[in-house]
Structures are given as structure tokens and as C-alpha cells.
C-alpha positions as CSV (number, residue, x, y, z in Angstrom):
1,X,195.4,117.5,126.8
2,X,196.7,120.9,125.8
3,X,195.7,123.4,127.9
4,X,193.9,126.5,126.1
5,X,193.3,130.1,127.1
6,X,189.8,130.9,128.8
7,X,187.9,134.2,127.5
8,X,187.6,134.8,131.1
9,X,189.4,134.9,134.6
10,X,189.1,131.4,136.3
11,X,186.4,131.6,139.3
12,X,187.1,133.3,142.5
13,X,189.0,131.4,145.0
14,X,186.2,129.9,147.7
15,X,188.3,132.0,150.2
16,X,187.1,135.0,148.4
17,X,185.0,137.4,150.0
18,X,181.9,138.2,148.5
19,X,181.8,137.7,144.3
20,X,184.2,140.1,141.7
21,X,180.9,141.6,139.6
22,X,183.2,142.8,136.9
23,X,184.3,139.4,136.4
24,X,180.8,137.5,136.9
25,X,179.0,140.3,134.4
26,X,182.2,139.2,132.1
27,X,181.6,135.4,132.1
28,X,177.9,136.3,131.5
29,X,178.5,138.2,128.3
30,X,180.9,135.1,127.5
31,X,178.5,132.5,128.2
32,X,181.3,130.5,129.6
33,X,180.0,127.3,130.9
34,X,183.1,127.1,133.4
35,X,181.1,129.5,135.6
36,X,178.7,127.3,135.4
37,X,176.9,126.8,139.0
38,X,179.5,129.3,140.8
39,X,177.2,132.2,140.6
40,X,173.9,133.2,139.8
41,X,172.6,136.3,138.5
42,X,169.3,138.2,139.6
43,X,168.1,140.8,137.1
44,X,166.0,143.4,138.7
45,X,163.9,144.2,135.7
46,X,162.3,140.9,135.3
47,X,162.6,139.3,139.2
48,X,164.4,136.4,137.6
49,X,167.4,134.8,138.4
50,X,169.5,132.3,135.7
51,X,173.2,130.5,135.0
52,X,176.0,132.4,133.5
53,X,175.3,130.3,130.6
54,X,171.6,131.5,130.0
55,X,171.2,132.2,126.2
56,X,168.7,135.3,126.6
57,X,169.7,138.7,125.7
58,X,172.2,140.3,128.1
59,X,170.7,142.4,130.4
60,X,172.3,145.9,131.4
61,X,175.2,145.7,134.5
62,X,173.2,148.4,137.1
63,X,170.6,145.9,136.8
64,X,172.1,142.7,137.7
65,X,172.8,141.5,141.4
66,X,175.0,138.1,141.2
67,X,174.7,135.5,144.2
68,X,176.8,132.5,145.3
69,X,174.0,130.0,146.1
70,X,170.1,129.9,144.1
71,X,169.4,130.0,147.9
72,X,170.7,133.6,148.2
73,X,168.9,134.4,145.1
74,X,165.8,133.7,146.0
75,X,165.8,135.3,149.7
76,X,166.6,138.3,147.9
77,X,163.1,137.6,146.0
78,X,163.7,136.3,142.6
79,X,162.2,133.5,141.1
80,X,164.5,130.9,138.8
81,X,164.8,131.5,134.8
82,X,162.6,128.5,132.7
83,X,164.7,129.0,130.4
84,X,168.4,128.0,131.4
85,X,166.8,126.8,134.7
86,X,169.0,126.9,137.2
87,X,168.5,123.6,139.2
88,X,170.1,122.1,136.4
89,X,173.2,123.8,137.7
90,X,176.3,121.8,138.5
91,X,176.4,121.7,142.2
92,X,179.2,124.1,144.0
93,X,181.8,122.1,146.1
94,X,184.8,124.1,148.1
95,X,187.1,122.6,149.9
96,X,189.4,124.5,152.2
97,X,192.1,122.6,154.4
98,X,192.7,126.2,156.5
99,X,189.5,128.0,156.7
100,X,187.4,125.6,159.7
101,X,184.2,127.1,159.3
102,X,184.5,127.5,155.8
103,X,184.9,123.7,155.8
104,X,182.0,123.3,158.0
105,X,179.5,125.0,156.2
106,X,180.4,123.6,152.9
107,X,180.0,120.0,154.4
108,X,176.4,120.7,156.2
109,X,175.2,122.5,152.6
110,X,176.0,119.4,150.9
111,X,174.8,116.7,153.8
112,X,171.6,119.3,153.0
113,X,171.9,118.5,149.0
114,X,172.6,115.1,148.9
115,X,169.6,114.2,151.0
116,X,167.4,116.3,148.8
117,X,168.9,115.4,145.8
118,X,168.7,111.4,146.5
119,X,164.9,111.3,148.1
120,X,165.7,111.2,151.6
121,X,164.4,113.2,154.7
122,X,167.1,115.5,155.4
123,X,168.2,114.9,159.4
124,X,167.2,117.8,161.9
125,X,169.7,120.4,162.2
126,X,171.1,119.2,165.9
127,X,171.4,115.8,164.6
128,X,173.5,117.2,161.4
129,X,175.5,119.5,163.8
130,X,175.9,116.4,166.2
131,X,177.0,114.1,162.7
132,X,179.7,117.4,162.2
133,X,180.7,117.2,165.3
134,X,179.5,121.1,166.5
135,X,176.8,122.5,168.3
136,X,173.3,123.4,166.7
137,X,173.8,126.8,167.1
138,X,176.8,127.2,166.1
139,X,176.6,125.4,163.2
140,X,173.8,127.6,162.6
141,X,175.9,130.8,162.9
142,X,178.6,129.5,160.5
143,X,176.1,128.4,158.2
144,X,174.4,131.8,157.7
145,X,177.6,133.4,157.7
146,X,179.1,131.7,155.1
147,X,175.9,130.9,152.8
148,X,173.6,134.5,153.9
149,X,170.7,132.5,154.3
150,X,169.2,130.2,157.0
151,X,170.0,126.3,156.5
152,X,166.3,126.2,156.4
153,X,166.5,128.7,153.6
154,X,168.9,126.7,152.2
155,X,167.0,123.6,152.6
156,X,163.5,124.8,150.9
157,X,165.4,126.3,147.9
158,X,167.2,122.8,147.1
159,X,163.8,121.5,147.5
160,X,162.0,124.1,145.2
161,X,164.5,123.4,142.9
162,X,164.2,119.5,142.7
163,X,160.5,119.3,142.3
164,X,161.1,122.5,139.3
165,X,162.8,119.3,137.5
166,X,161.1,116.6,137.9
167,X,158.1,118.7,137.2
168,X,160.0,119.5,134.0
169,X,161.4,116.2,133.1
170,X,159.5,113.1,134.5
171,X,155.5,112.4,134.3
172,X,155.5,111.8,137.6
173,X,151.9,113.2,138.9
174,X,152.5,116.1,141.3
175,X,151.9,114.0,144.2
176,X,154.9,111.7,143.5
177,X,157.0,114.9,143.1
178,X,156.1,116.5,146.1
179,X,157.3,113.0,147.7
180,X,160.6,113.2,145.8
181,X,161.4,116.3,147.0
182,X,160.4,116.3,150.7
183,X,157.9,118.0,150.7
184,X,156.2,115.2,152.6
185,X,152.7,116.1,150.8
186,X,151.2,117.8,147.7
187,X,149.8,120.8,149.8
188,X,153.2,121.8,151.2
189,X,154.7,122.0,148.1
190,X,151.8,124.1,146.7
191,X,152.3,126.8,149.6
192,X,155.9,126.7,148.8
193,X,155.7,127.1,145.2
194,X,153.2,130.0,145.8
195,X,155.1,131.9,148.7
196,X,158.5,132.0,146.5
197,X,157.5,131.7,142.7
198,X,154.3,133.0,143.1
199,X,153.5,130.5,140.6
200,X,151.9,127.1,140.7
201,X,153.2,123.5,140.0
202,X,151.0,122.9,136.8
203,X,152.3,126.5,135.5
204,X,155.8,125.1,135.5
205,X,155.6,121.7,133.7
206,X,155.7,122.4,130.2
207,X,152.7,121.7,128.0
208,X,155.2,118.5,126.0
209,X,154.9,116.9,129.3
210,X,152.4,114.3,129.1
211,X,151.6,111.0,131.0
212,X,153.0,107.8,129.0
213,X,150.8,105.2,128.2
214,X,151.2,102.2,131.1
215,X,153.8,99.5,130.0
216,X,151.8,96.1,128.7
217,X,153.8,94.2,131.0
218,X,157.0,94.0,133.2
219,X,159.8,93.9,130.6
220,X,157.9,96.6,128.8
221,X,159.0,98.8,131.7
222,X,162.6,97.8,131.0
223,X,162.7,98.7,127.4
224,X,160.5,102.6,128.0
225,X,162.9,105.6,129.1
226,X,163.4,108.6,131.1
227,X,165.9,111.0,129.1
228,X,167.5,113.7,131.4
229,X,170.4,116.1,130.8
230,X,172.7,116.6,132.9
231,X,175.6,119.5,132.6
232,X,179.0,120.0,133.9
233,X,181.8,122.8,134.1
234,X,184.4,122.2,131.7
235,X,186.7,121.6,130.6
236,X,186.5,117.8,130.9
237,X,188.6,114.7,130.2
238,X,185.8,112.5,128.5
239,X,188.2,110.3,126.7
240,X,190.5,109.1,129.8
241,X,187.4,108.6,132.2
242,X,185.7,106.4,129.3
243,X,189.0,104.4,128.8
244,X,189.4,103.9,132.7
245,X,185.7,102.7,132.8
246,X,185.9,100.6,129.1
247,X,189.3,99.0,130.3
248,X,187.3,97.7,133.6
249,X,183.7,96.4,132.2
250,X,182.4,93.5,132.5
251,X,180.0,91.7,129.9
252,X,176.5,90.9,130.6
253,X,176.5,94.0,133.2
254,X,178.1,96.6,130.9
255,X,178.6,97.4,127.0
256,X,179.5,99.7,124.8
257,X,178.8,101.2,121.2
258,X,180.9,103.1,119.1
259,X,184.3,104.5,120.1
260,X,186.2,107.9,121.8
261,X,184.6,109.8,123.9
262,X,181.6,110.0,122.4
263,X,181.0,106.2,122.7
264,X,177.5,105.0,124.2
265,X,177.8,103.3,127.8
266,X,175.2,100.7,128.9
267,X,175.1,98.8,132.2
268,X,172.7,97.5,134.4
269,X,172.0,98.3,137.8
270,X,169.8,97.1,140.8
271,X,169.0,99.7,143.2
272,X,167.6,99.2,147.2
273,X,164.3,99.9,147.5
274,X,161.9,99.8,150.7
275,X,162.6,96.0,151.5
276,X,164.2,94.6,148.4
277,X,165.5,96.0,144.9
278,X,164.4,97.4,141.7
279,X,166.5,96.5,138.5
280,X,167.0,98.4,135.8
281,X,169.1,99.9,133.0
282,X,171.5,103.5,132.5
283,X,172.5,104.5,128.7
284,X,175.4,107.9,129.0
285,X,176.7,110.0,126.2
286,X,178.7,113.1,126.5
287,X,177.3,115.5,124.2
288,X,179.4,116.4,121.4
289,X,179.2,120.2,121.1
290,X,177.7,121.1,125.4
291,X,179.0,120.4,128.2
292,X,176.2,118.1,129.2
293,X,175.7,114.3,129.5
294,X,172.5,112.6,128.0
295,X,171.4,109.9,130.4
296,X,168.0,107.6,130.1
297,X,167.0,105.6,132.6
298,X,164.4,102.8,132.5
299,X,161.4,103.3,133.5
300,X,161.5,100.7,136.0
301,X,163.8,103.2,137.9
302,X,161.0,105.9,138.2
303,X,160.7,105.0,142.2
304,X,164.5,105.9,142.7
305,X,165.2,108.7,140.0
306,X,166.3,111.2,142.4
307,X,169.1,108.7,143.8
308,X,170.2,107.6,140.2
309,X,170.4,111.2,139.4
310,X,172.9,112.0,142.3
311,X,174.3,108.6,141.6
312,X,175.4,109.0,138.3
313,X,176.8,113.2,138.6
314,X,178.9,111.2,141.2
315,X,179.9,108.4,138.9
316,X,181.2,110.8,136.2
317,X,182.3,113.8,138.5
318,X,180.5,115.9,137.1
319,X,179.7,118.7,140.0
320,X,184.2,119.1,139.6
321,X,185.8,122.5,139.5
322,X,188.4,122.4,136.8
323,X,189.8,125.6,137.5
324,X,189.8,125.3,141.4
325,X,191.4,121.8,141.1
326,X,193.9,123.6,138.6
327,X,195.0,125.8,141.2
328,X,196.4,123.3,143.0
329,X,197.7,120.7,140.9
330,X,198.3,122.7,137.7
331,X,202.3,123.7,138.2
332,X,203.0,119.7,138.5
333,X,200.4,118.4,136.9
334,X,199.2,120.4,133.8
335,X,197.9,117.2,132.1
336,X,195.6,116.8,134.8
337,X,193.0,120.3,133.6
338,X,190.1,118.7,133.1
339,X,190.3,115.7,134.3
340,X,187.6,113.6,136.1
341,X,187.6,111.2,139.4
342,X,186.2,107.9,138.2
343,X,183.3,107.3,140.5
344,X,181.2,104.5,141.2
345,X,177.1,103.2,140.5
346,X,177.1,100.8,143.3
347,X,179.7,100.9,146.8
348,X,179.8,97.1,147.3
349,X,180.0,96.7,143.8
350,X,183.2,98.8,143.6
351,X,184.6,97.8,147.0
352,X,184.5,93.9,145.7
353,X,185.9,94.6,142.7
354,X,189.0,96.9,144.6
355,X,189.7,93.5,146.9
356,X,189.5,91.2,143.5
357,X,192.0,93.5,142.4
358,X,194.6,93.8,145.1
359,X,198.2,93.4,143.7
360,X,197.1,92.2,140.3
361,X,196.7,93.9,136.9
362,X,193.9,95.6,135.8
363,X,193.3,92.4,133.2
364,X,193.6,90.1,135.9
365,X,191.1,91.7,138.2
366,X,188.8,91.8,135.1
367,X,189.2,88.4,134.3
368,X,188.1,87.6,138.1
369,X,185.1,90.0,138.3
370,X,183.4,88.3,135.3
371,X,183.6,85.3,136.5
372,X,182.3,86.0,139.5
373,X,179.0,88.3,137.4
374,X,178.3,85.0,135.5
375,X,178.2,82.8,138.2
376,X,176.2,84.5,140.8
377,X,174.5,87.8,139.1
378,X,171.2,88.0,138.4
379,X,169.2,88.1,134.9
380,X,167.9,91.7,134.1
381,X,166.0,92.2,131.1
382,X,166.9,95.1,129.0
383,X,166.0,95.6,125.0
384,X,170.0,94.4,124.4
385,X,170.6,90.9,124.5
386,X,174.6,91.1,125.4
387,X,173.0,93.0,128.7
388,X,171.3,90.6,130.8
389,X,172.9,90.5,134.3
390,X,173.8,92.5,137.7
391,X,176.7,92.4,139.6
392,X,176.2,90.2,142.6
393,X,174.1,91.7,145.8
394,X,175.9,91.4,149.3
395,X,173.2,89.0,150.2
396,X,174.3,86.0,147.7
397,X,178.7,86.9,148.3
398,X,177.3,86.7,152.5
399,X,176.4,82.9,151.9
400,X,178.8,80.5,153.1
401,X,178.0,78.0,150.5
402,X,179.5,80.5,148.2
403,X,182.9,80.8,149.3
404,X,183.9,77.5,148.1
405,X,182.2,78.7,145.0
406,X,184.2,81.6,144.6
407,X,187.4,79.4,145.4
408,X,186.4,77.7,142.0
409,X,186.5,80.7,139.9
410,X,189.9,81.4,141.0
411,X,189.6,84.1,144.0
412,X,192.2,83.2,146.9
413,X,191.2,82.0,150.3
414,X,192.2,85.8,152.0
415,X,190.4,87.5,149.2
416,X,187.5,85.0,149.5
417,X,186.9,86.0,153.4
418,X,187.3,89.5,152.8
419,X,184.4,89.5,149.7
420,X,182.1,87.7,152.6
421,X,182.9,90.1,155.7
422,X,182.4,93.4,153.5
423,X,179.3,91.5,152.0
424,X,178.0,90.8,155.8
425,X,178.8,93.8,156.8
426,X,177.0,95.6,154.2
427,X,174.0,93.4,153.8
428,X,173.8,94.2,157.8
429,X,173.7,97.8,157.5
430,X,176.9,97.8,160.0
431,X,178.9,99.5,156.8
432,X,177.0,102.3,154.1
433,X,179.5,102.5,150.7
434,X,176.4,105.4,149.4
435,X,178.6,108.8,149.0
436,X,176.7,110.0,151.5
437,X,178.4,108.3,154.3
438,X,180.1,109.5,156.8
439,X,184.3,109.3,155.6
440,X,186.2,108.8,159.1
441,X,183.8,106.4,160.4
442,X,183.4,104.2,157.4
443,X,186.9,104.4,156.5
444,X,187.4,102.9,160.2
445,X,185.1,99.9,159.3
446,X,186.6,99.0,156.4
447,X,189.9,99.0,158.1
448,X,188.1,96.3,160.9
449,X,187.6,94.2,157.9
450,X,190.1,90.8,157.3
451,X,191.9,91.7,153.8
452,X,191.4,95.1,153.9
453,X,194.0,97.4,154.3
454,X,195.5,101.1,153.4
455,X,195.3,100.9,150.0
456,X,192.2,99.3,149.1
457,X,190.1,101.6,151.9
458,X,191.3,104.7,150.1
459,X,190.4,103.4,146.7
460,X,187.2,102.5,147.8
461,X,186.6,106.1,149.8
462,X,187.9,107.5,146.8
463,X,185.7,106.1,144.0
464,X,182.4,105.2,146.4
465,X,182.4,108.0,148.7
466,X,183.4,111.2,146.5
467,X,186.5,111.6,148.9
468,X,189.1,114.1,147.0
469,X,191.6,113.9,149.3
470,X,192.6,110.3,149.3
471,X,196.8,109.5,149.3
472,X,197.5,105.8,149.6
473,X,200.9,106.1,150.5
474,X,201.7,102.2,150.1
475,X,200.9,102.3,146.2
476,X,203.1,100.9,144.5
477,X,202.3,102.5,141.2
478,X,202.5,106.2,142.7
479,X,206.0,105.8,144.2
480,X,207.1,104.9,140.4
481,X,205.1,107.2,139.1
482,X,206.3,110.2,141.3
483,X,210.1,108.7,141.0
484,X,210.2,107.8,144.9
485,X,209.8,104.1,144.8
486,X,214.0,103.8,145.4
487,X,213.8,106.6,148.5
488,X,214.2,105.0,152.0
489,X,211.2,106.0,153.3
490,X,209.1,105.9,150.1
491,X,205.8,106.1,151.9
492,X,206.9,109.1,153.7
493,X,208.6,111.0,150.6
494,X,204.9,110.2,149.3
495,X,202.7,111.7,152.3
496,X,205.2,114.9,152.1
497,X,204.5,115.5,148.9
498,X,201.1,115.0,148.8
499,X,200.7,118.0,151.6
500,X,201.0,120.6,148.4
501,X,198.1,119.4,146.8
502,X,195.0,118.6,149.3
503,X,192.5,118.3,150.0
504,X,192.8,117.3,146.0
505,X,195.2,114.4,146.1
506,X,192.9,111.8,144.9
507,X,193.2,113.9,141.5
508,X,196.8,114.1,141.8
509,X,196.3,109.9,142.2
510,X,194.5,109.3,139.1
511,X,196.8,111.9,137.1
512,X,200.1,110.0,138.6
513,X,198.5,106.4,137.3
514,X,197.5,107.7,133.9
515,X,201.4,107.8,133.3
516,X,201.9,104.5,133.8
517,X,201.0,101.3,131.3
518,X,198.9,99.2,132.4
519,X,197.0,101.6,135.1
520,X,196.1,100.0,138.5
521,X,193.2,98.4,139.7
């Protein structure tokens, strides 16, 4: 991809002090989208905050105030814009491998986002500050100093935020969105609304927004949607991500229509919920002239939206930041602007299909993965007839009766135990593959597991748990592709040159492999 000039300055570094107004007031004027979800800017004529993409009129300089966070926004007392509506924001994510505390606040704001943005009940701050490894209070201190709000500032505006959208986008009743958005009931989220907007929830959903008409039966739940939008900084690598994912589908689960990267992606998915699982369908398509990607859901997945949400901006990296990354990889890998960490809908799905995949081709592993989806997924219903099934749930790979099973379809004895202890171990609870999880410890477990080693644990940390950073120094593939596969000590050529570009190595990974033919697994 060739690389082209930007009308502005790329963003501040996250070791920056404070925010360059000149420059933010510049990208506004610009409407560069590359801002997007770095800053936000309060306007004190109107009490109203927006995105540097906001297509109203541009208001004057002396009256704009620009903010890191919608959280610092809004303790400043401005309310969010309804028209480029800021929750829609891609999410900010710094990493720093100097700066400590810096790395320690980032990590509690997004423990704080991801549990908001997926549903759950975010964990009391000693038991976050316990999980990071600090004290309460000072975790606390750094927090504030960093961020200039409170984490329970922090908190409530992710939660505002969250129930602004699915007030906007779903028909969920206002009860169900207080619930989504941990509130916990209908009145807190009514105080909250009316202590910081000084608006109601009704006077936010929009007047299209009406309740659909109940589905006759079951697999007319399958076949009604949810469309959502979902936006990104550029720029972005659509076409290499959609090849990495099109090279790897399987039929039944996944299909396609049309072709480059504006090609329509398909797949089912089943989803825990409470006691057992809801199944369902996803349709993605980057749109053609904004940096957004169109995503319907089926209604069946209305209980979980929040989670598929967060799911799916992991799946397609799409909270990246092209110009940070640049920063660090750009003098030795300029190819790589843009480019997009290939995530994952489902951990155990992705962590089976890594082990299927050891030390074969990328064909091979295929071959074995839908062999393994027509044997033992499940039927889902969708309005396609070439989509019909799930991958296989860690439940049905943990019976022993299916190892021999799994023998038949042509998986090896090793990789055959090593599909049943990660599926045990999962099905248990004893191992979480959600991106949420913890990296050290789970990275630990998967270690612990027979036929598990280096290579596949960072693969999996990589793809499953958003992990930037990860350097499997025993790849094959990455000592050709950086030309030390004939040193002495390949693996430790490798890990030295890796140290110029973390804690963004798992980019550097993906860029190395896309220079090869075939790519890995």
C-alpha cells in the first residue's frame, strides 16, 4: 500500500502532555477521521461536545476547549453531540513500554471499557487494583492523574455513552438498556441521564426508532436484523485482513459474496448465555467511501449485543492507531500503515484451529478444520442455505468418545489430546480465551496444556486476547522472513530485534508473514 501524505500532523505521541490545540482545531477544520476518538472538542457556545469528524459548521478557536477522554468532556459540563455522537468513537488504546503509570492507567480505563462495553458488572476498584497488581489508592491516584477524572467519572461516562447507542440503535425498551449498560435499573439510569445531559432517555431515541413487530416463530428471529455502524481511524488495510480471513473460512460456518475488500462476510456464531448458548448470524462490509463497517446481527443476538459489538471491533481491529503503530514500525516496515491485527469471534474457536494448524500450511489446517465443523458442529438456521452450522463448542471436543472420532478425520494423536485438554479446560472455566482475560495468567495455562507450546500460545494471545506485543521467536516463517533463519542463534537474533518495535510486535508479525507465499497458520 503506498503511503500518502495526511492534511494534518499525525496525533500526539500518548507521552504527550496535555493536547497541541493548534493541531486538534486543524484536524477539526479537516475533518480527518484519523483523529478520530483521540480527542474531543467542547464548544462553549452550545455546551456540546463532538468527534473531529462532526460535519456541523466549524465553530470559532476561543470557543473550543479539546479533551482526551468524553469522560473529561463531560466533567467539564458538556453534554455529547447527536449529531456525530461521540460514543460511536473508536476507542483510544496507548501503550507505553517506559512510562509505568502511564501503562497502568491505560490498562484499568480499558478493564473499565471492556466490561461496560460487553454487559458485564465492572469489578470494584480494589479488586481491579488487586487484578493490576497495585493498591486501590494508588491506582486511584494514577488514574486521575493521567485521565483528570475519577475512575468512577470514568466509569459513568462509558456507561452514559453505551445506553446513548443502544437508545439510538436497538428497540430495546429502556429497561433492557439500563441493564446493558449497568445501570442495574431503569431509575438509575434516569438520574444519570438527568444529572449530566440534563435530558431524558425518550428525548434521545430518535423518533425512526420504533419497536419491531414480534418474530412468528424461532427461525423468524434468525432471518430479522439489527444494523449498526461501526467506525475506525484510517487508514486501513481492508483488502489483506479480508484475504487472511477468506484464505481461512470454512463452509457451512462462513461465506462470502462478491470480491475485494468490499466483499460481504457471513458466518455464524453461538454466543454463552446465562446457562447455555444463543445462536445466531453476523453480515460485515467495509463501507466504500467512510471509514466505518456495516454490521447486522440477528435478532436472536439481541440478549448479547453489547458483547458482539466489542467482539467484532476486536475481530477487525478496528479501535487501531495507524499513525501511533507507524511510529514504530514505519522506518522497516512501511507496507505495514494501515494494516489490521486479524482477531478472533470465538477464543476456543481460534485456539483449536491454531493447534490444527501447527507445522502445516494454511490449506492443510483448512482442510482439517472443516472436517472437524461437519462432523461435530451444530445446525443454525440462517436465511442462506450454504450457512447452516457452528464451529464445535468445548463441550462436544471434551468428550472422550470423540477423540477417536477426530482420529478419523485425520487429526494426530498429540493434536487430538491437546483439542480435548483446552476443550476441558475451557468448558471448566479453569481457562477464559474472551479478550478480556487476564494475558500473563492465561498465557501460563495454555503453556500447562499437552501440545501447546511457544508458538501456538502467542498466536492464540495474539488473535483471541488483543495482545499487540506478541514475538514468537520459534517461527519458522519470521526467521525467513526477517533473513535470520541461517544465524546461530535464530531465536535470539529474533527477540533482539523485536525490542525496537514493542509493545507492537504482533504487527511487525503479521507484516513479516504477508511477505511470504503461502502465509502461516
Amino acid at each position: 500500500m503506498r503511503r500518502s501524505a495526511s492534511p494534518t500532523a499525525p496525533p500526539p505521541s500518548p507521552d504527550a502532555q496535555g493536547l497541541d490545540a493548534e493541531r486538534c482545531y486543524q484536524a477539526m477544520a479537516d475533518k480527518d477521521a484519523a483523529w478520530d476518538g483521540l480527542f474531543f472538542t467542547g464548544v462553549t457556545s452550545t455546551g456540546i461536545y463532538c468527534r473531529p469528524v462532526c460535519r456541523v459548521r466549524l465553530p470559532k478557536a476561543s470557543n473550543c476547549r479539546f479533551f482526551e477522554t468524553p469522560a473529561q468532556a463531560e466533567s467539564h459540563g458538556f453534554r455529547p453531540c447527536l449529531r456525530c455522537r461521540p460514543e460511536l468513537a473508536p476507542a483510544r488504546r496507548h501503550w507505553s513500554t517506559t512510562d509505568a503509570q502511564l501503562q497502568l492507567a491505560q490498562s484499568a480505563a480499558d478493564l473499565l471499557q471492556s466490561a461496560v462495553r460487553q454487559g458485564q458488572k465492572p469489578q470494584r476498584m480494589s479488586d481491579l487494583a488487586a487484578r493490576l497488581g497495585v493498591s486501590d489508592r494508588h491506582l486511584r491516584r494514577v488514574f486521575e492523574r493521567q485521565w483528570h477524572v475519577s475512575p468512577g467519572q470514568y466509569l459513568q461516562t462509558q456507561r452514559l455513552l453505551l445506553a446513548k447507542q443502544w437508545l439510538h440503535d436497538t428497540h430495546w425498551p429502556v429497561a433492557q438498556v439500563a441493564q446493558a449498560s449497568g445501570f442495574g435499573s431503569t431509575r438509575r439510569m434516569y438520574a444519570a441521564f438527568a444529572q449530566h445531559y440534563r435530558l431524558s432517555p425518550a428525548q434521545l431515541r430518535p423518533a425512526k426508532v420504533q419497536a419491531p413487530l414480534a418474530p412468528a416463530s424461532p427461525a423468524m428471529a434468525h432471518a430479522l436484523t439489527l444494523p449498526l455502524t461501526l467506525h475506525y481511524r484510517p487508514p486501513c488495510q481492508h483488502m489483506a485482513l479480508w484475504q487472511f480471513f477468506r484464505e481461512r473460512s470454512l463452509e457451512g460456518m462462513e461465506c462470502w459474496q462478491g470480491e475485494g475488500p468490499q466483499a460481504v462476510l457471513r458466518r455464524t456464531v453461538h454466543w454463552p448465555h446465562g446457562p447455555g448458548h444463543l445462536q445466531g448470524w453476523l453480515q460485515v462490509h467495509w463501507d466504500a467511501e467512510q471509514p466505518c463497517v456495516h454490521l447486522e446481527a440477528s435478532a436472536s443476538l439481541m440478549p448479547v449485543l453489547p458483547e458482539v459489538v466489542a467482539q467484532v471491533r476486536h475481530w477487525l481491529d478496528l479501535d487501531a492507531d495507524p499513525a501511533h503503530i507507524d511510529q514504530i514500525l514505519g522506518h522497516d516496515f512501511p507496507q505495514a500503515l494501515g494494516q489490521r491485527l486479524p482477531g478472533g469471534l470465538d477464543g476456543f474457536e481460534l485456539a483449536v484451529r491454531a493447534i490444527l494448524g501447527q507445522q502445516i500450511t494454511v490449506k492443510a489446517a483448512r482442510t482439517l478444520g472443516q472436517r472437524l465443523v461437519n462432523a461435530l458442529g451444530d445446525p443454525c438456521e440462517t436465511p442462506w442455505p450454504g450457512l447452516n452450522r457452528t464451529f464445535p463448542t468445548p463441550a462436544t471436543l471434551a468428550k472422550p468418545e470423540h477423540a477417536a472420532l477426530m482420529g478419523s478425520l485425520g487429526v494426530v494423536r498429540q493434536r487430538q489430546k491437546a483439542i480435548q485438554a483446552l476443550a476441558q479446560a475451557v468448558h471448566s472455566g479453569a481457562l477464559d480465551l474472551r479478550a478480556s482475560a487476564p494475558l500473563s495468567s492465561t498465557l501460563d495455562t495454555l503453556l500447562s496444556l499437552p501440545g501447546i507450546g511457544p508458538w501456538t500460545a502467542h498466536y492464540v494471545a495474539m488473535r483471541a486476547l488483543r495482545w499487540t506485543d506478541a514475538w514468537p521467536v520459534q517461527d519458522v516463517a519470521l526467521q525467513t522472513a526477517l533473513g535470520v533463519r541461517q544465524a546461530q542463534h535464530p531465536g535470539r537474533t529474533l527477540e533482539r530485534l523485536g525490542q525496537a518495535w514493542q509493545p507492537y510486535r504482533s504487527y511487525a508479525l503479521i507484516a513479516a508473514w504477508q511477505t511470504l507465499s503461502p502465509s502461516p497458520s
